[in-house]
C-alpha positions, 0 to 999 in steps of 0.5 A: 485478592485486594483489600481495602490499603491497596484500594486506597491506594489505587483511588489515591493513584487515580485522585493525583493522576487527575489533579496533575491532569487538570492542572496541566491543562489549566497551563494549557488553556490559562498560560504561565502562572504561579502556584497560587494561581494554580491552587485557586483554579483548581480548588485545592489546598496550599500544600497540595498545591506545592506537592502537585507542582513538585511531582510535575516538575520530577516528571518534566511536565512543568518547568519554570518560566519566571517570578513575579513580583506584587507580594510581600516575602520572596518571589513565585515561581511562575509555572509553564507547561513543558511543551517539549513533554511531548510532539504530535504529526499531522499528516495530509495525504493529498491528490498530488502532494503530502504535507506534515506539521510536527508541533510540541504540546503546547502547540507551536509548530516546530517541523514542517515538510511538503513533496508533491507526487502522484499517487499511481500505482506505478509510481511507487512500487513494492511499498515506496508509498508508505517509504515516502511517508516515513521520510516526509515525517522523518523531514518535519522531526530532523527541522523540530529537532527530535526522532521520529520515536518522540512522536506521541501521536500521528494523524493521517487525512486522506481524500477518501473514507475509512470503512470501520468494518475492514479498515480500508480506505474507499472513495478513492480511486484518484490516490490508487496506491491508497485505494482499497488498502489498511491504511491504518495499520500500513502507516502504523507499522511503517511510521513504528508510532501510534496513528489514526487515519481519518477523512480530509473534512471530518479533520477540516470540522474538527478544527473548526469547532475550536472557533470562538463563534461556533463555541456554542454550536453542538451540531454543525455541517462543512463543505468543502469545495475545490478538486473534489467536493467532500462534507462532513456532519457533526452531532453533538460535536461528534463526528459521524462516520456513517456505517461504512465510514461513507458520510460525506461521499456526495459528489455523485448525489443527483442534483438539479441545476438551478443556473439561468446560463450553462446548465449541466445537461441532463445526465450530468446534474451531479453535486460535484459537476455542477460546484468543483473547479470544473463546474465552476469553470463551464459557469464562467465560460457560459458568462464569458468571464476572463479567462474564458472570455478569449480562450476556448474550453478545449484550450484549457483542457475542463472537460469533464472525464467520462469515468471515474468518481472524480474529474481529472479536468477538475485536478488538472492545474489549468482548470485550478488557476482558471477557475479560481481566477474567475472567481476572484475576479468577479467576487472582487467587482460582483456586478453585471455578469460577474454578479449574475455568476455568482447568483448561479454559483451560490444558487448551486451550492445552495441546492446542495446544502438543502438536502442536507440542512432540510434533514438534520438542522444544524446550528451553522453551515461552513464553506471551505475548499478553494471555491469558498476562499475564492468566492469569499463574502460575495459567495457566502452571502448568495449561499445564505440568501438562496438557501434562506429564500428559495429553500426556507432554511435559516441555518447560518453559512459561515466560511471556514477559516482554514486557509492554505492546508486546512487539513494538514492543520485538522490532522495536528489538532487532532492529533494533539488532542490524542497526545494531551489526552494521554499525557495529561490523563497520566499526569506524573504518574508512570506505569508499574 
């Protein structure tokens, strides 16, 4: 039975576990400052303060970074947020490759380990797939310095979605030893810390939001563009999964070919047939653009595969130079049929965004991938134009800022924000 000294007591708890909260994220946001600085932000009185700032530093949450001068009597201790109080892991679970980011509280990355493979079932029998993981993370802790055990918390993105249902990873037939699979609960077992698996894009417009330009933005919708074309919604800054973890799963959406040069034939008027790398590919052939102004299509291996959810001529490394030079080539002098490319180009994904900005109205459109870093501000602004004029929509389209792995960084952020959560949201308090 309680009564009201151990109800006290408990609200005490929680009053203190707050304060050290909010003024460990104050260190977090606002840097290094002193106890008087921390007791204007936070609203509380010069003892409290003092208390506060003595517990966090017993706890090894806080430590001392300097003094400074500027008023009379001895020197304030500044204060700075003990970013070795904890470490996060990013993991990017690719077509071809792993790539993990290992960062301290503060954010700084202290560890970072890449090894490219193939995701064949073949290729990792009896489980070498989730051995591979545990080394590749155990490579990114031995450069920070730490044990895989200090890791408060692992995010794990992967090319495919999470059904909330099963736990099992759908959409991906292109990493088979992933496919079909707990992917949560393997890794966790196998990594022995906490982790969350989440879609490659969701973790892309995860990141996105910490933008100084879209601080205002409550609903926002990304797509990304290269191997594979993937999306991702958000409402309220939330993201939205879907029922079956599927929201996103578009490259097999029917669409029309709005291209004056090289339209998909009938059959094929997909979304990612007419905007991944491949697409992007028979475009620029259509136009005679270098490279393919004097290689044959055949010779650089782009036809699309007959089966399976994605083309492996659009993973195919031929397709990624050749496209991605054709694109920055004529981004970089848009003008004759380099101009008329990109008007096809940007009428496309204008096509795609359609549907989607005609149904939800976001506030911003982000493009990212490897087409949209190619294609750059000449692209973006096709995109918008196309989209403004021939579909009446008005939402801004911004490129994403994401550059090199995008989604390895989304995984981190969002793997530091679950880190922080639950250290700052115990403060100095330890459990009983």
């Amino acid at each position: 039975m309680s009564t009201d000294s151990t109800k006290r007591v408990g609200n005490a708890t929680v009053l203190r576990a707050l304060n050290d909260g909010a003024a460990l994220e104050a260190l977090l946001r606002h840097g290094p400052m002193t106890s008087a600085g921390l007791q204007e932000r936070l609203g509380l009185s010069k003892p409290a303060t003092a208390t506060l700032v003595a517990r966090l530093e017993a706890a090894r949450l806080v430590e001392r970074s300097g003094h400074r001068d500027g008023r009379p009597g001895p020197r304030a201790v500044v204060w700075t947020l003990r970013a070795a109080a904890g470490y996060a892991a990013g993991v990017d679970v690719a077509v071809g490759k792993i790539s993990v980011l290992v960062a301290d509280l503060s954010g700084q990355v202290v560890g970072r380990s890449e090894r490219e493979t193939e995701w064949a079932a073949e290729e990792h029998p009896d489980g070498a797939h989730l051995a591979l993981v545990r080394t590749v993370v155990e490579e990114a802790c031995a450069q920070a310095e730490i044990g895989l055990a200090d890791l408060l918390q692992v995010a794990v993105g992967f090319p495919g979605s999470i059904d909330p249902a099963t736990g099992r990873l759908a959409y991906a037939p292109h990493i088979e030893v992933w496919n079909d699979q707990d992917v949560e609960a393997q890794l966790g077992e196998v990594l022995g810390v906490p982790v969350a698996v989440e879609n490659d894009v969701n973790l892309v417009a995860l990141a996105e939001l910490g933008r100084e330009d879209l601080a205002d933005v409550t609903d926002l919708f990304v797509l990304w563009v290269d191997q594979g074309v993937g999306a991702a919604t958000l409402l309220d800054r939330r993201i939205r999964r879907g029922r079956r973890g599927g929201a996103g799963e578009i490259d097999h959406v029917p669409v029309p070919d709005p291209a004056r040069r090289g339209r998909e034939p009938e059959g094929r008027r997909n979304v990612a047939n007419l905007v991944q790398l491949d697409g992007v590919a028979r475009l620029a052939q259509a136009y005679r653009l270098p490279p393919f102004d004097s290689a044959p299509l055949d010779t650089l291996r782009i036809d699309p595969a007959p089966e399976g959810r994605a083309s492996d001529a659009a993973r195919s490394p031929e397709v990624r130079k050749a496209a991605t030079s054709a694109l920055e080539r004529a981004s970089s002098e848009p003008v004759g049929d380099a101009g008329d490319f990109l008007d096809d180009l940007g009428r496309r994904l204008a096509v795609v965004l359609s549907m989607v900005v005609g149904v939800l109205d976001p506030d911003a459109v982000v493009l990212g991938g490897e087409v949209a870093v190619a294609g750059g501000e000449p692209l973006r602004g096709r995109v918008a134009t196309a989209l403004r004029t021939e579909h009446g929509a008005l939402a801004p389209v911004l490129l994403s800022t994401a550059r090199g792995n995008g989604v390895v960084e989304g995984a981190l952020a969002a793997a530091l924000d679950e880190a922080r959560r639950r250290v700052f949201g115990a403060g100095s308090v330890t459990p009983s």
